[in-house]
Each structure stands twice: as C-alpha cells, then as structure tokens.
Residue frames as qw, qx, qy, qz and C-alpha x, y, z in Angstrom:
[[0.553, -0.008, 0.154, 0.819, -54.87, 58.80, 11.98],
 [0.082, 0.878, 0.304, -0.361, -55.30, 62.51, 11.78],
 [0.469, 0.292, 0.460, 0.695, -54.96, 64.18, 8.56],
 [0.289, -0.282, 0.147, 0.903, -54.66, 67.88, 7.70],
 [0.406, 0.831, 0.305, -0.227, -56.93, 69.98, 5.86],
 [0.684, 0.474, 0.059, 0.552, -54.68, 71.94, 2.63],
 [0.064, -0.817, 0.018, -0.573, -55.39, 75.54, 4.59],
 [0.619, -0.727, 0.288, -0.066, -54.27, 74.08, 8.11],
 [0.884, 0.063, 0.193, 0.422, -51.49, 72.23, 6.27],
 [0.295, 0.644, -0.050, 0.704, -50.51, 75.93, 4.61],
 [0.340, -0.880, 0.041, -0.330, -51.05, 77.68, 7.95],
 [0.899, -0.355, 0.176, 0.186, -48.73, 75.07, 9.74],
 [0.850, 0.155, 0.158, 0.478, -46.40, 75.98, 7.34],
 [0.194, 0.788, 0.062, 0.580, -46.39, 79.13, 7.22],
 [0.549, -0.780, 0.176, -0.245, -45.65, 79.16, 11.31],
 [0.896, -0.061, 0.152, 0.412, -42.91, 76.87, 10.75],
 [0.711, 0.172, 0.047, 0.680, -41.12, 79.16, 8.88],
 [0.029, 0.812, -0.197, 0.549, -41.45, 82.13, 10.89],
 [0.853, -0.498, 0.083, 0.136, -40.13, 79.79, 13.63],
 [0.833, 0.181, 0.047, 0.520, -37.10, 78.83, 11.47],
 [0.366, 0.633, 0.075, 0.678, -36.75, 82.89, 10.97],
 [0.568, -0.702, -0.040, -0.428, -37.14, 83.41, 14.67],
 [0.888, -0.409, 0.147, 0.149, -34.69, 81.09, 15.60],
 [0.715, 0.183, -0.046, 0.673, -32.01, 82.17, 13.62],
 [0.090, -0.840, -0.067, -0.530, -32.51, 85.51, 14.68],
 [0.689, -0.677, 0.174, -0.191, -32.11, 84.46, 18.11],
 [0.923, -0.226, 0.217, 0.221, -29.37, 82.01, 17.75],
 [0.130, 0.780, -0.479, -0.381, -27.44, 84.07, 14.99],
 [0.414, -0.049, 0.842, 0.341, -27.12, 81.25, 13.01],
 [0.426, 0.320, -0.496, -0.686, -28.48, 79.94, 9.59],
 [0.758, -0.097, 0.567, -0.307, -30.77, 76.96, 9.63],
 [0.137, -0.255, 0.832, 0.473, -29.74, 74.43, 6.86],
 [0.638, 0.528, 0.255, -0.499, -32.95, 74.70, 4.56],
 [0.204, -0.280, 0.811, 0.471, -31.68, 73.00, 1.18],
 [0.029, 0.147, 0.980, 0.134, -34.07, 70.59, 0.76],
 [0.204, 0.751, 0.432, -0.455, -36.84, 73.11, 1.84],
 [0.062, -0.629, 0.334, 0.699, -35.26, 75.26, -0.45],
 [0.065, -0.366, 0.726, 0.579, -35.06, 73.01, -3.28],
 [0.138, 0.486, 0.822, -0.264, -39.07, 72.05, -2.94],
 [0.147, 0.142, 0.220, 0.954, -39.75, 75.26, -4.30],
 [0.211, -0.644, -0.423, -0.601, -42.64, 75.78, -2.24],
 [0.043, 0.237, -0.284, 0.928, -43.38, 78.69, 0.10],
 [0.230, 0.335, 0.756, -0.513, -46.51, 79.19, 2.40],
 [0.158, 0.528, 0.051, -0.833, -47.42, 81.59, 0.31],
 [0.162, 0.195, -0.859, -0.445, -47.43, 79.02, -2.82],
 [0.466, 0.150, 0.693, -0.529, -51.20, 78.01, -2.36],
 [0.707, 0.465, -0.200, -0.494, -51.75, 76.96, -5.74],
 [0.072, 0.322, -0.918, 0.220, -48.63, 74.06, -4.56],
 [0.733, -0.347, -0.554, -0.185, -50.91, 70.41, -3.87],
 [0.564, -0.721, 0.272, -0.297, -51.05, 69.71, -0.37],
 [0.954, -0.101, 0.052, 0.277, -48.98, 66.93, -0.67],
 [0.448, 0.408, -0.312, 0.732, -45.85, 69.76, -1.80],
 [0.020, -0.753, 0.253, -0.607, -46.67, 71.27, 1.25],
 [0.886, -0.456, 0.072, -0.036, -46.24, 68.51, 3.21],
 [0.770, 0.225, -0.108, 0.587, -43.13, 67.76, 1.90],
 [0.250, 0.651, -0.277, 0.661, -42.11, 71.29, 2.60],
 [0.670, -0.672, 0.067, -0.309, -43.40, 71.08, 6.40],
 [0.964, -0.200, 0.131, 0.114, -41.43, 68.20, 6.98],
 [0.799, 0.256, -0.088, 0.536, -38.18, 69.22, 5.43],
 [0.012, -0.817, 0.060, -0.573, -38.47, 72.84, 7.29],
 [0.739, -0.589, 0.219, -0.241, -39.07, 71.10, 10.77],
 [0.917, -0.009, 0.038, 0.398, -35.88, 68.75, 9.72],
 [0.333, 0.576, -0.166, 0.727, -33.66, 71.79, 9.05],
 [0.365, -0.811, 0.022, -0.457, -35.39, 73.44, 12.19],
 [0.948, -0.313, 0.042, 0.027, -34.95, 70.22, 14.53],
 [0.943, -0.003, 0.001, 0.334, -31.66, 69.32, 13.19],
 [0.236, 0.623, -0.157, 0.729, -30.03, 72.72, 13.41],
 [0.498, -0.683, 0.181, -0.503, -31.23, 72.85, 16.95],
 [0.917, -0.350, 0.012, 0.192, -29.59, 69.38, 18.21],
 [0.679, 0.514, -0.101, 0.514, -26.55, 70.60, 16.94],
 [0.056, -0.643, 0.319, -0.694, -26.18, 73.38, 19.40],
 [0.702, -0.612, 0.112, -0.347, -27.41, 71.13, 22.71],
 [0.236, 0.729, -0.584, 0.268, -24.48, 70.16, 24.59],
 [0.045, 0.070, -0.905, 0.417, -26.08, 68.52, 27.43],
 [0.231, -0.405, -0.826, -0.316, -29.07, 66.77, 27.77],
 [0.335, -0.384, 0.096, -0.855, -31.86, 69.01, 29.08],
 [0.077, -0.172, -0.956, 0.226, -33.64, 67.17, 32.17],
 [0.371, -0.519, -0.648, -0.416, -37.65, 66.02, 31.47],
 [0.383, -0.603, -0.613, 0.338, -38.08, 67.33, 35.51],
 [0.092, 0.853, 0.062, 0.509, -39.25, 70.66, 36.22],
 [0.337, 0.394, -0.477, 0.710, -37.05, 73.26, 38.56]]
C-alpha cells in the first residue's frame, strides 16, 4: 500500500482545490463542499494532522467527482477518436 508523506498529502490538497476553483470557473457552477467545508481544514492549515488532511482530500475530490457526474449526460466512450 502506498502512503503519503504530510507535505505531499498538503500539496495534493492544495491542487485539489484549485481544481475544484477551476472547475467552477469553467462550468459556472458551485461545487457542493459542505463537508470539506465543515473539516475546517485548508491547505494552508499545516499545523492540521495529516490524518485532517486526508479527510479533507477525500471530501474535496467527493464534492469535485460528484458535482461533475451530475452534469454528464451520456456516457463518454473509453475509445479514442
């Protein structure tokens, strides 16, 4: 099993949530971030165990993920064009 350092666990997070802010940008939407939200830690929060920033990773990419099936209408096909 491969396990995380705390600083590549923060960095990971921190690219996660200039995805999230990248993607609403682009989509004009809001990504549903509660649970990130309610974690109360930020990348920037490096004093946060690595275990809160797992938690946050994982609830960002669930907001990220699940805000993105929402919009796909039709499966996308695995073959290239």
């Amino acid at each position: 099993m491969l396990t995380m350092k705390k600083q590549e666990l923060i960095h990971l997070h921190g690219l996660l949530a200039e995805v999230r802010e990248h993607y609403e940008e682009m989509a004009d939407t809001d990504v549903e971030h509660d649970e990130y939200v309610s974690l109360g830690v930020r990348p920037t929060s490096i004093h946060k165990s690595k275990t809160d920033h797992k938690a946050a990773v994982f609830a960002l990419a669930d907001g990220i993920t699940d805000e993105m099936n929402t919009e796909v209408k039709e499966p996308v096909s695995a073959a290239a064009d």
